[in-house]
ZADO-1210 file (C-alpha; in nm, 4 decimals, padded with zeros to 6 digits):
<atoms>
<atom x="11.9856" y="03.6722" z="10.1804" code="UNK" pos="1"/>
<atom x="12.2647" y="03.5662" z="10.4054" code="UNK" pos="2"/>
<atom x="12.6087" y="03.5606" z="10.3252" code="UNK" pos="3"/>
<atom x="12.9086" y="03.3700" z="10.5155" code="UNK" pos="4"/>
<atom x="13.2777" y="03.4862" z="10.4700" code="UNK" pos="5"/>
<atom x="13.4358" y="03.0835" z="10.3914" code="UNK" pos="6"/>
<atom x="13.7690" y="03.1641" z="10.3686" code="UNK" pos="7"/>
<atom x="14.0222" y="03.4447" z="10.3028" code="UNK" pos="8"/>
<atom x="14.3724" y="03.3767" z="10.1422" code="UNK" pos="9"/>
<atom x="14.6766" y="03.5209" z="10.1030" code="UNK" pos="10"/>
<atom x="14.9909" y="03.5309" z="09.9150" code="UNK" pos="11"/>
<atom x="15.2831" y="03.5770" z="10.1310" code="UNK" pos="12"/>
<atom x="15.5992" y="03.6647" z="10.0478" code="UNK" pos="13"/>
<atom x="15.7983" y="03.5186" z="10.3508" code="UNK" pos="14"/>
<atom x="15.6076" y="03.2361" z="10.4321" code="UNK" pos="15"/>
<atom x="15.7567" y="03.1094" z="10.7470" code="UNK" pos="16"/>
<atom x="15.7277" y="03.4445" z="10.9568" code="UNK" pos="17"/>
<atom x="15.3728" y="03.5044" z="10.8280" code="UNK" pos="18"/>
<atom x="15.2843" y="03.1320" z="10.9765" code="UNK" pos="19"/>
<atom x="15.4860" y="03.2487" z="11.2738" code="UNK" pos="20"/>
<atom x="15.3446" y="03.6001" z="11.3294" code="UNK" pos="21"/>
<atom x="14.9773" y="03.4208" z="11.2914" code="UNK" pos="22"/>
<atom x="15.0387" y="03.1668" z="11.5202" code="UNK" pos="23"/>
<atom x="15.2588" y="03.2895" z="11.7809" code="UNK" pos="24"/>
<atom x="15.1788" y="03.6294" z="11.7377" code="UNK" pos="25"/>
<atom x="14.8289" y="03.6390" z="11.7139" code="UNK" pos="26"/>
<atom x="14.7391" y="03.3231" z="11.8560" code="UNK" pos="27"/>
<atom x="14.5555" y="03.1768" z="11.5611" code="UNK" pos="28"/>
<atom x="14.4942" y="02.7954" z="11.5902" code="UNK" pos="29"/>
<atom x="14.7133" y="02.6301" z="11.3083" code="UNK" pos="30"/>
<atom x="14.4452" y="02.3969" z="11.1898" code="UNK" pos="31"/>
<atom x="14.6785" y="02.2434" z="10.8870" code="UNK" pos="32"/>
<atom x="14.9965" y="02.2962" z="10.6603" code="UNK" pos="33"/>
<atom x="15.2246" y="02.1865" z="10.4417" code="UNK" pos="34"/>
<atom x="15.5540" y="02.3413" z="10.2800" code="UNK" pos="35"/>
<atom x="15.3843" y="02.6111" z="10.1253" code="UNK" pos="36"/>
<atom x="15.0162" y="02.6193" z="10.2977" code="UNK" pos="37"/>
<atom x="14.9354" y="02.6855" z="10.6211" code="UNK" pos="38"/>
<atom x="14.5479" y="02.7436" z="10.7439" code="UNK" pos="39"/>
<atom x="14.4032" y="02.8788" z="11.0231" code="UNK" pos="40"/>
<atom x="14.0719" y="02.8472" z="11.2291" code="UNK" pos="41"/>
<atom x="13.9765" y="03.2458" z="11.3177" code="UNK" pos="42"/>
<atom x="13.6347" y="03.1061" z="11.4697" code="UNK" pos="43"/>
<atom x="13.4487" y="03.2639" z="11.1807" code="UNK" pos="44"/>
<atom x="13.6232" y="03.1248" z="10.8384" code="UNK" pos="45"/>
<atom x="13.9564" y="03.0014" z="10.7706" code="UNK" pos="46"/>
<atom x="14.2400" y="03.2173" z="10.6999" code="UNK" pos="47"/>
<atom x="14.4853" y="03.0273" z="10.4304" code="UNK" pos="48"/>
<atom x="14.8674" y="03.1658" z="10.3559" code="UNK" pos="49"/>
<atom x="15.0226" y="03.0309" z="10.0862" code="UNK" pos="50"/>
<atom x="15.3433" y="03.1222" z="09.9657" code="UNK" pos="51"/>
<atom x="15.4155" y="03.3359" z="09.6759" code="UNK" pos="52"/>
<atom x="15.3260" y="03.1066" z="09.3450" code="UNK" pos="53"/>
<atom x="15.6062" y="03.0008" z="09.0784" code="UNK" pos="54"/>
<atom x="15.6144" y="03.2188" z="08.7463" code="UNK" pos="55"/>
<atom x="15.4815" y="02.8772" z="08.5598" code="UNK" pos="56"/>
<atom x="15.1857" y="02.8403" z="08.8210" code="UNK" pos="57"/>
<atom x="15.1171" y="03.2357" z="08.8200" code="UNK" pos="58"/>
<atom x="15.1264" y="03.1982" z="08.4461" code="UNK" pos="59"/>
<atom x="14.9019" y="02.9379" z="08.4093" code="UNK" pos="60"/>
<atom x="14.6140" y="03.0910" z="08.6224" code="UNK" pos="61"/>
<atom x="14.7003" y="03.4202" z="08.4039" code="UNK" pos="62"/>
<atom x="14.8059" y="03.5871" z="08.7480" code="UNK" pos="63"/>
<atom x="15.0025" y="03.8636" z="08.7330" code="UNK" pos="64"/>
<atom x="15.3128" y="03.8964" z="08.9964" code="UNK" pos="65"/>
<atom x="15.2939" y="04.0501" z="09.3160" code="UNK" pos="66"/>
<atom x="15.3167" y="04.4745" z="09.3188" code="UNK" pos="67"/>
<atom x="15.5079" y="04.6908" z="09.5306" code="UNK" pos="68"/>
<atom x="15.1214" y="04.7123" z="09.7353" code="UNK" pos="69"/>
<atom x="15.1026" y="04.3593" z="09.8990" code="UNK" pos="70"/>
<atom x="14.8265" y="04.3874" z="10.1038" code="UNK" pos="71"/>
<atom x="14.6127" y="04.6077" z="09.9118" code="UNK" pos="72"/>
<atom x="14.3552" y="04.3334" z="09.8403" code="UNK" pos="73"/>
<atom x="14.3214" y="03.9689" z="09.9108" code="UNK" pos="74"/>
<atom x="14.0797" y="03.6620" z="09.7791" code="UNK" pos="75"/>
<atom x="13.7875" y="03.6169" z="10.0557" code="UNK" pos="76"/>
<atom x="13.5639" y="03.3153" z="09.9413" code="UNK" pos="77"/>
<atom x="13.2001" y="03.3906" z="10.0220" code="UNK" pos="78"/>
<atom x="12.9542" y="03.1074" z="10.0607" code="UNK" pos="79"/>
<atom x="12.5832" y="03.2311" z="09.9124" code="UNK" pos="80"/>
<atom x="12.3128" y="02.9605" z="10.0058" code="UNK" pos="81"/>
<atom x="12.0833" y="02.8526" z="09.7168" code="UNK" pos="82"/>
<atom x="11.8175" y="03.0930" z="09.6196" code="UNK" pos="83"/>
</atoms>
């Protein structure tokens, strides 16, 4: 069975030089964004950077706040077909 990475997303803590470094840096096509989302076409899935959440909005997904480790995991969205 096939699998197909969707989409990988992360929390950034400065969210304007993350977009930045992607875009400009990198060269990643900025396919959308708003004040706190920004996504980007990699050619494979989309990568999605969305700034740090609120306490209230980490609270109500039962999230706990960012570590001293950012970058030690991230949330990739896999697409399995029907089996």
């Amino acid at each position: 069975m096939a699998m197909t990475c969707h989409q990988v997303f992360l929390l950034v803590s400065d969210f304007e030089a993350s977009v930045s470094f992607y875009e400009d840096a990198l060269g990643l096509s900025l396919e959308s964004r708003s004040e706190q989302k920004a996504t980007f076409e990699t050619g494979r899935c989309s990568l999605v950077l969305q700034a740090d959440f609120d306490a209230k909005t980490r609270a109500a997904f039962g999230m706990e706040p960012p570590g001293e480790q950012r970058g030690a995991g991230a949330i990739i969205v896999i697409e399995v077909p029907d089996v």
